[in-house]
Every structure is written in C-alpha cells, then in structure tokens.
C-alpha positions as CSV (number, residue, x, y, z in Angstrom):
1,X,-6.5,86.5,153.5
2,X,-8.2,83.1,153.2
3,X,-10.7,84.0,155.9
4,X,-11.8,86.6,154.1
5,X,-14.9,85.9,152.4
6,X,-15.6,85.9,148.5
7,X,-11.2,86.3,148.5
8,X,-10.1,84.1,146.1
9,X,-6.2,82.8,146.4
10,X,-4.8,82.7,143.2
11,X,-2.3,79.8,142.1
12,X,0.9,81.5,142.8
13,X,-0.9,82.7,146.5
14,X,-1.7,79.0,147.0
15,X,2.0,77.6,146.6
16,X,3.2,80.2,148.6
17,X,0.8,79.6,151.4
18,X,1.8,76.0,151.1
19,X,5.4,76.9,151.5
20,X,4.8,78.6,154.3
21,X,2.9,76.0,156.2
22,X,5.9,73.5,155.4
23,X,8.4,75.7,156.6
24,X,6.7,76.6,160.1
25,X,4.4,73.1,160.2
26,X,6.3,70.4,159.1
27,X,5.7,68.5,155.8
28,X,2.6,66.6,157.2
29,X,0.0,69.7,157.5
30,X,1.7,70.9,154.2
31,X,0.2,67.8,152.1
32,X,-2.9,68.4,154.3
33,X,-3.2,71.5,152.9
34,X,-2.4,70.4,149.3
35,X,-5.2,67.9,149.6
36,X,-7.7,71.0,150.8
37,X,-7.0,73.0,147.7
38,X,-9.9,72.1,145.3
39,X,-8.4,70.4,141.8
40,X,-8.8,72.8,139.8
41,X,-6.7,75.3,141.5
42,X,-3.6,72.5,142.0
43,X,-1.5,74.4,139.5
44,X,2.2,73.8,138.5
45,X,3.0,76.4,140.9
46,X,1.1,74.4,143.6
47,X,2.4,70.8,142.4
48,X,6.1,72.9,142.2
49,X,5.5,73.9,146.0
50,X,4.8,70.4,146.9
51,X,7.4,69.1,145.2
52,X,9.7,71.7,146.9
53,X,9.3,70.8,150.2
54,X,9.3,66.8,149.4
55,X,12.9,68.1,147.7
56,X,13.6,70.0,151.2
57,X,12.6,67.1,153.5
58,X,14.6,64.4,151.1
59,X,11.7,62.3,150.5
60,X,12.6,60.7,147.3
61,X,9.1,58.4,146.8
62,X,7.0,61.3,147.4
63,X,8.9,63.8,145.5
64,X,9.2,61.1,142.7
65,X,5.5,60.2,143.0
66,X,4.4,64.0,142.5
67,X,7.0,64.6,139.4
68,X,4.9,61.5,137.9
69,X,1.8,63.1,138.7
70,X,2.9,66.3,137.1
71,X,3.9,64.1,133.9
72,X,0.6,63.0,133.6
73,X,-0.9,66.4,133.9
74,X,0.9,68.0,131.5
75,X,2.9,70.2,134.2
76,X,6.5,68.8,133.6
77,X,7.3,71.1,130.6
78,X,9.4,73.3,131.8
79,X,13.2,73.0,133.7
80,X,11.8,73.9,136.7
81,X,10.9,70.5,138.6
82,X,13.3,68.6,136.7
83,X,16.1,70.9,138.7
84,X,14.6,70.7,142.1
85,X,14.7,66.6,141.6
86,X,18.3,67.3,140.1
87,X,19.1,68.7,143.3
88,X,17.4,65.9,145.3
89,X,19.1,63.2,143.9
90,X,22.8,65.2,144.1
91,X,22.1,65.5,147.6
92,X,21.5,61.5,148.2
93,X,24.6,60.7,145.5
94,X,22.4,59.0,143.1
95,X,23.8,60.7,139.7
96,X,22.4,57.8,137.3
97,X,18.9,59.3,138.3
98,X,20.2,62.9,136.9
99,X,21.4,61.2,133.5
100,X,18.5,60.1,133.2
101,X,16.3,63.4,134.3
102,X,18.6,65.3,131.6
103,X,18.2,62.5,128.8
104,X,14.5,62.6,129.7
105,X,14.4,66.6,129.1
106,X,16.6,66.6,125.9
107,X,14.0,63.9,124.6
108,X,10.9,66.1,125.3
109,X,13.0,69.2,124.0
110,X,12.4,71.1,127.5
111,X,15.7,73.8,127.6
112,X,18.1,73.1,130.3
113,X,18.7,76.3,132.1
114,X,21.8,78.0,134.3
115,X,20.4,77.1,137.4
116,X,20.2,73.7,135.7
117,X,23.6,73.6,134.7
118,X,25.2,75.1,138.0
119,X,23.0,71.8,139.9
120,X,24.4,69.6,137.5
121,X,27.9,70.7,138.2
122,X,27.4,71.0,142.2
123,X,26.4,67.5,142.1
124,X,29.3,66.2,140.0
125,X,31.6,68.0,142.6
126,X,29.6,66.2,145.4
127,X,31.2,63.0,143.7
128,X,34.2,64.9,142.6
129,X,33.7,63.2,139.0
130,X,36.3,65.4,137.6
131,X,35.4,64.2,134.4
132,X,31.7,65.3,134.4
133,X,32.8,68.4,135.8
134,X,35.1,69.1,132.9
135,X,32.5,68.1,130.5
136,X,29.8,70.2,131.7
137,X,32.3,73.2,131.9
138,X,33.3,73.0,128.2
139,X,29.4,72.1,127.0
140,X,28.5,75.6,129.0
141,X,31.5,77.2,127.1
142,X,30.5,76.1,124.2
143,X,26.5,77.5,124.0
144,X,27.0,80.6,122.4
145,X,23.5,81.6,124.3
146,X,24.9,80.9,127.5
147,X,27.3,83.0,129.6
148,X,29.5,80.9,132.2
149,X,29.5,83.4,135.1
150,X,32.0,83.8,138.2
151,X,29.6,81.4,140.2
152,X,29.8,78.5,137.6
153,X,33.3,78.6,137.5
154,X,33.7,78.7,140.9
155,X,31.8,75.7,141.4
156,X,33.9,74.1,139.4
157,X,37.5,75.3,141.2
158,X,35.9,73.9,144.6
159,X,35.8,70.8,142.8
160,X,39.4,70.8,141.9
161,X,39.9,71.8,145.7
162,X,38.1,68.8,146.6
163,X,40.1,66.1,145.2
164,X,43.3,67.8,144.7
165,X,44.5,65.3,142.2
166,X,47.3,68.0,140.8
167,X,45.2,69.3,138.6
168,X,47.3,72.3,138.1
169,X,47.0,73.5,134.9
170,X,43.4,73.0,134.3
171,X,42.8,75.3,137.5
172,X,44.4,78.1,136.1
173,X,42.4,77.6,133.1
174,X,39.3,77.5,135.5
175,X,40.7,81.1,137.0
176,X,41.5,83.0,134.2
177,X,38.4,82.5,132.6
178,X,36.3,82.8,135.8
179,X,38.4,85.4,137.6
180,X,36.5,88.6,138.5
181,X,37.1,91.3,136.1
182,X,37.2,95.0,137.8
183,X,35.1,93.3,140.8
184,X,36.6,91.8,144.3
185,X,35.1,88.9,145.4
186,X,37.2,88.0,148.1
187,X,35.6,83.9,148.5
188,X,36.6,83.4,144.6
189,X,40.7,84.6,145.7
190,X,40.7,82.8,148.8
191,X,39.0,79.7,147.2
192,X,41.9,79.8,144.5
193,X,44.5,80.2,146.6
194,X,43.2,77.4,149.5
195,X,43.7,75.3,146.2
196,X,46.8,76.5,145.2
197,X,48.4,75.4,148.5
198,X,46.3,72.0,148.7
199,X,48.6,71.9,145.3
200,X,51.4,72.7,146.9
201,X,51.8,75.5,145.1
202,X,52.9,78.1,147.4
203,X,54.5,80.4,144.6
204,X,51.4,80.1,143.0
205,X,49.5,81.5,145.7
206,X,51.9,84.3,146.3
207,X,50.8,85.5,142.8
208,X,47.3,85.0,143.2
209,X,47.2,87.3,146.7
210,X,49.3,89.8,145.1
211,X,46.8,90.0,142.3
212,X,43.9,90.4,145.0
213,X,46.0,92.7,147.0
214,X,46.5,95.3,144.1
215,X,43.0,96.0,143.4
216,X,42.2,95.4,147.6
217,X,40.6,98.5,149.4
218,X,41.1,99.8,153.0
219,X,37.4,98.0,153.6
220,X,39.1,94.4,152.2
221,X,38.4,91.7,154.8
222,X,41.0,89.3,156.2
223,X,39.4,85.9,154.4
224,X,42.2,86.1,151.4
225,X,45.3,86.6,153.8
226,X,44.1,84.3,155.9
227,X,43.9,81.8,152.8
228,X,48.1,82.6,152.5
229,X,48.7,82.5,156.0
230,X,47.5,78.6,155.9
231,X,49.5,78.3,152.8
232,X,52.4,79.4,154.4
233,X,52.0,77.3,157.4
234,X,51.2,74.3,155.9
235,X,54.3,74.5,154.1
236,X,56.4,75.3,157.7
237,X,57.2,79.5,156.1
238,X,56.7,80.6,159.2
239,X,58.6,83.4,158.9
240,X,57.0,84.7,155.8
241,X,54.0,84.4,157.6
242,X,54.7,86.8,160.5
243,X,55.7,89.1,158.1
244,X,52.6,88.8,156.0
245,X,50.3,89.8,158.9
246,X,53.1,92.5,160.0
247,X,52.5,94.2,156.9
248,X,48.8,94.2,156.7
249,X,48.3,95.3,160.2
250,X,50.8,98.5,159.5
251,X,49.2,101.6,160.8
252,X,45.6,99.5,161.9
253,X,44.1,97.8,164.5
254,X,46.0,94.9,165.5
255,X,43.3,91.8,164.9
256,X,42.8,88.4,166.7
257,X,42.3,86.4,163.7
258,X,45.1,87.0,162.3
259,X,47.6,86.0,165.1
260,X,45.2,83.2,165.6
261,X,46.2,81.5,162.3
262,X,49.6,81.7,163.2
263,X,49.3,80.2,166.8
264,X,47.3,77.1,165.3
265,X,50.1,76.7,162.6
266,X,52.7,76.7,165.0
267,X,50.8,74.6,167.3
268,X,50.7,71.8,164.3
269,X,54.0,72.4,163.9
270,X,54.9,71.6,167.3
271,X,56.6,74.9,167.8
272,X,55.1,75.4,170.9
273,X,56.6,78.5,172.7
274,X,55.8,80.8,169.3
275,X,52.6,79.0,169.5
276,X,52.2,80.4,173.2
277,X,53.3,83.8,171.6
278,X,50.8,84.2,168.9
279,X,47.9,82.8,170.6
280,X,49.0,85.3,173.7
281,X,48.9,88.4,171.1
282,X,45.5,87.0,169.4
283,X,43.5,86.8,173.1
284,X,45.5,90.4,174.0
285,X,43.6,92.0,171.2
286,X,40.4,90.0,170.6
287,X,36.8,91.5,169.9
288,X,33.6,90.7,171.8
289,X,32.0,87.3,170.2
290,X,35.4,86.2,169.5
291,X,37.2,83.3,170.4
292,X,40.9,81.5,170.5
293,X,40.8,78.1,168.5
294,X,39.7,75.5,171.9
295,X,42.3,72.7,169.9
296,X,45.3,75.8,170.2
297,X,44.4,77.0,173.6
298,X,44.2,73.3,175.3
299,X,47.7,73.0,173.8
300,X,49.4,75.7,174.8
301,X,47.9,75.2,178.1
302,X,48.7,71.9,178.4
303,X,52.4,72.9,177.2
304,X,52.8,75.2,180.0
305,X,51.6,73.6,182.6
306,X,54.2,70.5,181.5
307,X,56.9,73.5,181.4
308,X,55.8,74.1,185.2
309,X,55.8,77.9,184.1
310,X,53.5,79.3,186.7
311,X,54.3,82.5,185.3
312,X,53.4,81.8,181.7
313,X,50.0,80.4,182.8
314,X,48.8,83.5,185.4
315,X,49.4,85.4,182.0
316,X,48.0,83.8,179.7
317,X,44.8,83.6,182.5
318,X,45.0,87.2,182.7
319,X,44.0,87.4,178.8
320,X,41.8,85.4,178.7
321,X,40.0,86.7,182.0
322,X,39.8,90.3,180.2
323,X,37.2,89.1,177.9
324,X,34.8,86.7,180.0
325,X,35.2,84.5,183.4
326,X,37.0,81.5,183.3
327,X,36.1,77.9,183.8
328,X,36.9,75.8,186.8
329,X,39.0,73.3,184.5
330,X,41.4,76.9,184.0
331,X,41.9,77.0,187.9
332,X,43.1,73.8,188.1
333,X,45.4,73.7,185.3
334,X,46.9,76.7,187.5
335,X,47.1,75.0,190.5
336,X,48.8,72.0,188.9
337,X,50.9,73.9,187.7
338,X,51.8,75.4,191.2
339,X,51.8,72.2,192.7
340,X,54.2,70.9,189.9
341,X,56.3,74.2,190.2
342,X,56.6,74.1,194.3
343,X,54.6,77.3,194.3
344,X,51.6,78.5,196.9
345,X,48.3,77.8,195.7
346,X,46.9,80.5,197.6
347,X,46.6,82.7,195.4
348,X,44.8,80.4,193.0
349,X,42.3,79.2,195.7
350,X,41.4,82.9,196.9
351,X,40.7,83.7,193.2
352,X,39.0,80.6,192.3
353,X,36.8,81.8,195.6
354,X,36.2,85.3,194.2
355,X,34.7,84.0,190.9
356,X,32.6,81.8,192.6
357,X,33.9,78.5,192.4
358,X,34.1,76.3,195.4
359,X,36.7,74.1,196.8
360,X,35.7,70.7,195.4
361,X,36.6,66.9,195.2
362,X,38.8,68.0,192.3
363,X,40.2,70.6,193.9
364,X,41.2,69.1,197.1
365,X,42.8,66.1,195.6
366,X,44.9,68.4,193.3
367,X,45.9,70.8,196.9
368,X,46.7,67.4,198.7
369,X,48.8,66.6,195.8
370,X,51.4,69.0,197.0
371,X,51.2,68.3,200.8
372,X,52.2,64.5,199.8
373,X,55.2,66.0,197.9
C-alpha cells in the first residue's frame, strides 16, 4: 500500500503498520519506522503503537519517555496509555508506579475504564495484596455504571487461589456473585474448586462439581472433574476418586487423562502398585499427541524394576510401544530387570536389535552384569 503512489496511510494504518513491523522485525526497525513517519501524522494512535511494543518488549525508560512525550502533546487524555503502562509496571512488580498512574488520571479527570480496572486487579494478584484486591472488588461493586463481569471476578478468585490464606468465606462471596448464570464456563468451576481443595475444603468442592455437573452436557470436557479428582487425591480419597471417573466414563470412551490423575496421585501417595494400575489403564487407552506424566512413568518404572517383576515391565512396554517406539533408556530398564530377576535377556537384546538400537557400552556392561552373578 505504501508503495503505491499518491496512497496516503492514514493514522490508524500507520500504527498498525508499525505493529506489524515490531512484531515480525524486532523493536529496533519499529522506532525506525516511527522516526520515518513525518510529524504531523504521529498521531495518538501512532505514539499508542509505539508505546505498545515498548509495553511488549518491557522497556520501562522508553515506554516512560514516550508517555511523557504524549503528556506534552496533548495525547495522554484518555485511559488508554495509562493501561498499557499499568500493565507494564504489574508485570515488573512495581505497584507504587500504578498508584501513582491512577492518582495522576483521577487528578486530570481521565475515566478509568474495565480494562483498567481488570489490570489493576491482575496486578494486585501478581503481589497477592489481598487487600487491594478486595478494595478494588468492592470500588467496582459499588459504580452503579459499571458491571463486574464473570472475568473480573474471576481474577479476583485466582487471587484467593494464590495465597490460600483461608480465605473461605470471602471466596464464596467472590462465587456467588461471579458465578455464571445459565452459561458453563468450565475454567470459572474448575478454578473454584482447585481453591476449594487448596482450602481444604473437600466438601466444599463436592458441592461446587455437583453444581457444574447438573447443568453439564454430553459435550462437557474433563477440566472440572479433573479439578475434584486432585481434590480428592490430595486429601488421600482415593476411593472416591475411582469412583468419580467410574461414573463419568459410564457408557463412553474410556479416556487417558482421567486414569492419569489417578496414577500421579497414587504415585505421591506412595501407593505404588495402584499407581502401576492406573497409569497401565491411562497408556492402554491413550489418544495420538498424548502422553503419560514422565514424573509417574519413571516411578512406576523404577518401582518395578526394584520389584524385579520382569512381567510387569514387558507389559507395561507393550503399552507404551502401541503408541510410538521406545527409547534405549526403556530397554535397559528391561534388561535390568532380567538381570535382577535371573531371567534371559535374549529376548530384550533381539528386540532392542529390531528397533534399531545397537548393543552399546551401556548395554554390554548391564549383560555382563549377569554373567558376574
């Protein structure tokens, strides 16, 4: 467009171009360009753009030097630059520089807006100031021109989630007036009851899914029971568990996920056969692009092979074999275990041969191993 001759770019045209070049040239060409655009086309929408990508990069001088510039100019007037260095300075922790941005627009009478309001509170939750969270929640609940939305009081429930100081009752305050009302969202639900169970409120959870789980459709995703399951393992109810995902998976498709959970719950609770169990069903019934939790898997191995269960690790190679080759470190955990077991590694050598793995160092050392015993 801008080769095009007597094609003017308009303001809006400029910043975007400007954008553009930041996001696939890096910041340097980006001022370079700036500095091309004659003065009397640098805008607010062009100084905005600038600022942006300052914002983006986490340049605090620069972005701070244009905001000045745009003072000066008469282009600071309306929320919009003071929220993008409201969000630059909640990313670096510096919150005195935000009291002072807000003092600064209540001064020059410039309207804060939502998006100014829901940066204000993501900051305060970066720093979990509880305090400031609370305060900003009840100014917002106050405006009669301003309606607190799901998202707002969302914001504020990952805050309780983040410093889990027992807030209880103020986070079923937060729900019941942010709650979604004849719409699932599925995040809010599994947000709540991830805090719930950081609360140690396992009861509490239990309501919240069966709330969710009333108004759930046959195209529901897993994220909410999922949120339960950890609930439940966290607090050791296994069993209650297992019967959670036996329910939901009554008359569907057994999924990998599901079973997963469990097999990394009883692998923290050092319950390590049932671990082998779950994580066995999870890899038995597991979708392309999925994959067991490495931390589990390693466990379970490593349990078996100590177990010198030759049996229980060909099996649990078989699964995971189904779904994609195996690395040489698997092979050898197999032949240790044979070794350990007084088994022939035969079998494991004329595989490992098959898929294309050699006989190495490793390898040798771990075959001599036996012939010494």
């Amino acid at each position: 467009m801008t080769d095009r001759p007597n094609f003017a770019l308009s303001p809006s045209e400029i910043a975007n171009r400007l954008d553009m070049v930041h996001r696939v040239h890096g910041i340097k060409l980006a001022e370079e360009y700036f500095n091309s655009v004659p003065n009397d086309a640098k805008t607010c929408q062009v100084y905005g753009a600038l600022l942006n990508a300052y914002v983006q990069q986490k340049s605090v001088e620069e972005a701070e030097a244009i905001m000045q510039k745009m003072r000066v100019m008469g282009f600071a007037t309306s929320s919009f630059p003071y929220n993008m260095l409201i969000t630059l300075y909640s990313q670096i922790g510096e919150n005195d520089k935000i009291e002072v941005l807000i003092q600064e627009m209540e001064e020059k009478g410039i309207p804060n807006d939502k998006k100014t309001r829901e940066v204000l509170m993501s900051a305060y939750v970066a720093t979990s100031d509880i305090s400031m969270i609370e305060m900003i929640l009840k100014w917002m609940e106050k405006d009669p021109l301003y309606v607190v939305d799901w998202k707002v009081y969302s914001i504020a429930a990952n805050g309780y989630l983040k410093v889990c100081t027992g807030l209880k009752d103020e986070l079923y305050r937060v729900w019941n007036m942010y709650k979604p009302q004849g719409r699932q969202f599925g995040s809010s639900y599994a947000c709540m009851i991830a805090c719930l169970a950081e609360l140690d409120d396992v009861e509490g959870a239990e309501k919240i899914f069966k709330e969710w789980e009333s108004q759930c459709t046959a195209m529901c995703g897993n994220r909410v029971l999922i949120s339960l399951l950890i609930a439940y393992c966290k607090e050791g109810l296994f069993e209650k568990a297992e019967s959670a995902v036996n329910k939901a998976l009554e008359g569907k498709k057994p999924q990998a996920s599901l079973w997963n959970v469990l097999a990394v719950g009883y692998e923290k609770d050092n319950q390590m056969p049932k671990a082998v169990e779950m994580l066995k069903r999870a890899i038995s019934v597991r979708k392309k692009g999925w994959s067991p939790n490495s931390v589990t898997l390693d466990a379970c191995l490593d349990y078996l092979e100590g177990q010198e269960d030759v049996d229980g690790v060909k099996d649990m190679i078989r699964l995971l074999k189904k779904s994609g080759p195996l690395t040489k470190d698997i092979y050898h955990r197999w032949l240790r275990t044979c070794v350990a077991a007084g088994d022939s590694v035969s079998e494991v050598v004329d595989q490992m041969k098959m898929d294309g793995f050699s006989v190495d160092e490793e390898t040798d050392k771990i075959i001599k191993t036996r012939q010494s015993l």
